[in-house]
N, C-alpha and C positions, 0 to 999 in steps of 0.2 A: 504494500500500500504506500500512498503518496506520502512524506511525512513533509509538512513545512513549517520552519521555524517562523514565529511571531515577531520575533525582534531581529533585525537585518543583523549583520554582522560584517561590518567595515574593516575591521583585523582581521587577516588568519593569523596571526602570530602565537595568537592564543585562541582558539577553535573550542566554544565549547564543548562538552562529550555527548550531547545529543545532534549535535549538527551531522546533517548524512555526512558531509566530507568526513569526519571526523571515522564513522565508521567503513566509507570508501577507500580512504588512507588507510584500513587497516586490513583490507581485505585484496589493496592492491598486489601483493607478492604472489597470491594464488590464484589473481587475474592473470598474471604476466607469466609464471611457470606454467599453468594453463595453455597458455596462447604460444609460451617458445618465444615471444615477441615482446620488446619493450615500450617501440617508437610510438611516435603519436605526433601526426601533423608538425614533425622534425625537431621534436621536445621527447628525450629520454626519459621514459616515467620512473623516477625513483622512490622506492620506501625509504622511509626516515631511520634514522636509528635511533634507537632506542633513547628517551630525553630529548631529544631533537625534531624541533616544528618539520614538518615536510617541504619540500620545495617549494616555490611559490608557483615555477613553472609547472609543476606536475599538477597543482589545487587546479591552476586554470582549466589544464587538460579533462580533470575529471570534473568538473563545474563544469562544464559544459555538455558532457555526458549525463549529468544533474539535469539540469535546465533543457534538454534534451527529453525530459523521458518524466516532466513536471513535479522532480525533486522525488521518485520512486527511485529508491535503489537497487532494486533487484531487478526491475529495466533497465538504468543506467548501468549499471557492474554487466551485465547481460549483454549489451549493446558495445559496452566498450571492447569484452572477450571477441564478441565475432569482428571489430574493426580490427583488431589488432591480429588475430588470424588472417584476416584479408591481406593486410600491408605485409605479412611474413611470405604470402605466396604470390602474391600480387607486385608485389614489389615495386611501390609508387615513385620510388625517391627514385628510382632508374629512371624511369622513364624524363626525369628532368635533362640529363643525358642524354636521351635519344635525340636521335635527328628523324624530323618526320618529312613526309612528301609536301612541297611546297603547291606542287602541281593542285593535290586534292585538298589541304588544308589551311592555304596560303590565305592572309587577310580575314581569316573568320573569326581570331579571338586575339584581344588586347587587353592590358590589365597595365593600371596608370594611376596615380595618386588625384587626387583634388580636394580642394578645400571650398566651403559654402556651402556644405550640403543643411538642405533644409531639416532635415527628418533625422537627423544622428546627431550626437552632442559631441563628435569628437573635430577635434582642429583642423584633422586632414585622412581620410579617406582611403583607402582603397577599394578601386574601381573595375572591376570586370565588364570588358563587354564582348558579344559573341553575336555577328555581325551574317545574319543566316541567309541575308542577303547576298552574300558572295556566293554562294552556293544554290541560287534561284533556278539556274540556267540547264545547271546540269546534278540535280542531287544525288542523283544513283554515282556520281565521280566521289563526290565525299562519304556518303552515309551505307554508299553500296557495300563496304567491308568492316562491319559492324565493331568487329575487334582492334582494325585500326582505328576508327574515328572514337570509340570509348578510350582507348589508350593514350590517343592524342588528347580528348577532352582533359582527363587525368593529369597528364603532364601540364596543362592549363591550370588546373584546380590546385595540383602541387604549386606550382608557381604563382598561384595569387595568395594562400597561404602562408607560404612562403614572406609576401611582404608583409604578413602582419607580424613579423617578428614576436615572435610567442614565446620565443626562445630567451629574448630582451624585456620580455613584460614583467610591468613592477606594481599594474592597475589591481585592485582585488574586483572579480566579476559580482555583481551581486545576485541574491540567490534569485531564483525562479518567479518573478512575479514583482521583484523590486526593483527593478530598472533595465536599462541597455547595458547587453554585453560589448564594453569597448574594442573586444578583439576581433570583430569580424567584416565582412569584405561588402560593398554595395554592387549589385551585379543587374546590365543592361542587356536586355534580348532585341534584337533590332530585328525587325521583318521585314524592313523595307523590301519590295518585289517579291515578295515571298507569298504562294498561292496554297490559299489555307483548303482548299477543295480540293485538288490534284496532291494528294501527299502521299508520295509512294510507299511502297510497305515496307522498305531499306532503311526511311526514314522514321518512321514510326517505331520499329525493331529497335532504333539507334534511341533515341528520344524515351522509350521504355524502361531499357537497360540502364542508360546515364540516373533517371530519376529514380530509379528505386536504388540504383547501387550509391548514387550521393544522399539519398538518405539515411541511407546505413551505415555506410562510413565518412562521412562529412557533416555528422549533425551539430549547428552552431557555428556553422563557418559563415555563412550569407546572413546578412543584417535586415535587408530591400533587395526586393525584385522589383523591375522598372521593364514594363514590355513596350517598346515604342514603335510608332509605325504599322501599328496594328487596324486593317479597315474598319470604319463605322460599322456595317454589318456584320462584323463578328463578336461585336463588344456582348452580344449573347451568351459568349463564353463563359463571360467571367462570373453570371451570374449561376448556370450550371455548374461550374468550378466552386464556387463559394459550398455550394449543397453538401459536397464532397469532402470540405475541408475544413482544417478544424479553425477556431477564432485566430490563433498565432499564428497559423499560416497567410490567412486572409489580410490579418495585418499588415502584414512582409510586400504586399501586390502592387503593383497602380500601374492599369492599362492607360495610353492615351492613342489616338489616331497620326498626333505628327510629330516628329521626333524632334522636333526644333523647339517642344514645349518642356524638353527635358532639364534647361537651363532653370525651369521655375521650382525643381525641385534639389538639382545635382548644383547649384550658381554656376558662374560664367568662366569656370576654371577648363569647361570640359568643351571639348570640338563645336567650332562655327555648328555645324551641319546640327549639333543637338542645340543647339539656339546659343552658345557659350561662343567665349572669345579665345580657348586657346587653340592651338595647334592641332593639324589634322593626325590620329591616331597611327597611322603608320609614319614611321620614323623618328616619332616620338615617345609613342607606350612600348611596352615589355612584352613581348610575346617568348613563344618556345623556339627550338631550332630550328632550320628546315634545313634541307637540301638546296641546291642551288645559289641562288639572290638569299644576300643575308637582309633579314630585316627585321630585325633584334635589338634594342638598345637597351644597353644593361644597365646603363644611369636614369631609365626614366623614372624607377622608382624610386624615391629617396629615402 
């Protein structure tokens, strides 16, 4: 059952002994013997020893698997076992390494800091966007090899992760129901030309796979979902999608029709074309490897 504390608690330094972390920390060593596996979103889970407060990086890690799972532990501890299985066989940090086909996945995801976001309390941002527009023309070329384009997304997901520096975090998250978690990423779906009636079954296959596999092992990584460039006649969706979904999710959402209205939620840090005044996202934001044309900047995120 769900347990949640009454009174927030702004130190871990001292963790009272009913708080779940308190008994997550203590059940972590037969998570991680369990699983063969330590890592987590590129933060070493460590058990304390004995007298000694826990990490602060590992409290995050598992606060989020907390706040994840609505401060149940026996879902959170559960959830964190099969992520961490995942990443021992899966092997996500690879794939940061890899070099992917530029041909099939060139231009379709960037990940870029900015600051003025309306909807987060934090100074400066990290921004995913996935640009499905590039991929309008021909989607059986991207989505047709289902294990490529999951791998590729992955090495995406690692690599926006990656800039929340989780590893460098010194924020305590607070628990499930008492505010924003400071550690996660704002992510943009652009449809621009993208035909929401012709969607081949490559596509769908690919789009199934990604959502249920990043809900299972990325839970607490996305802050905002922001779908832009979506037609007036499909805004239908969103209201069949809410049916489906739970309040936290719903919260996370905001369709709009024109992508240039993005600036009144993202300010004017982020590309012309989403209504903002900086730079256009290639040659500017962070993407993965590719073959061919580099088109990668490793300083975009600061």
């Amino acid at each position: 059952m769900a347990t949640n504390t009454r009174t927030p608690v702004a130190d871990w330094a001292n963790l009272p002994k009913e708080h779940p972390l308190t008994a997550f920390t203590a059940d972590l060593e037969n998570i991680r013997e369990s699983a063969g596996y330590s890592e987590m979103y590129g933060v070493e889970l460590k058990t304390p020893t004995e007298g000694q407060a826990p990490a602060h990086t590992t409290l995050i890690i598992l606060q989020k698997f907390l706040r994840a799972n609505m401060n149940d532990l026996t879902k959170a501890e559960e959830q964190l076992a099969a992520a961490l299985k995942w990443r021992k066989e899966y092997k996500p940090l690879e794939a940061l390494n890899e070099t992917f086909s530029l041909d099939k996945f060139g231009g379709l995801g960037y990940i870029t800091s900015i600051r003025g976001a309306k909807e987060t309390q934090n100074d400066q941002d990290v921004a995913t966007f996935n640009i499905y527009g590039v991929a309008a023309k021909d989607p059986k070329k991207t989505f047709g090899d289902t294990e490529a384009f999951v791998r590729w997304r992955v090495a995406l997901m690692e690599l926006t992760v990656q800039q929340l520096k989780l590893n460098e975090a010194d924020k305590v998250i607070p628990d499930y129901g008492e505010g924003p978690d400071p550690y996660q990423a704002v992510q943009i779906h652009d449809y621009l030309s993208v035909s929401f009636f012709r969607q081949p079954a490559e596509v769908k296959a690919s789009s199934s796979k990604i959502i249920s596999m990043f809900s299972q092992y990325y839970p607490e990584t996305v802050s905002l979902k922001y779908f832009v460039n979506v037609p007036t006649i499909m805004q239908w969706m969103m209201g069949a999608m809410k049916m489906m979904m739970s309040k936290d999710s719903i919260q996370k959402m905001t369709w709009m029709t024109y992508g240039n209205q993005l600036y009144q939620y993202l300010g004017t840090d982020i590309p012309q074309e989403y209504g903002g005044g900086g730079p256009s996202l290639q040659g500017s934001a962070l993407t993965v490897k590719y073959d061919g044309e580099k088109i990668t900047n490793d300083e975009a995120v600061a």
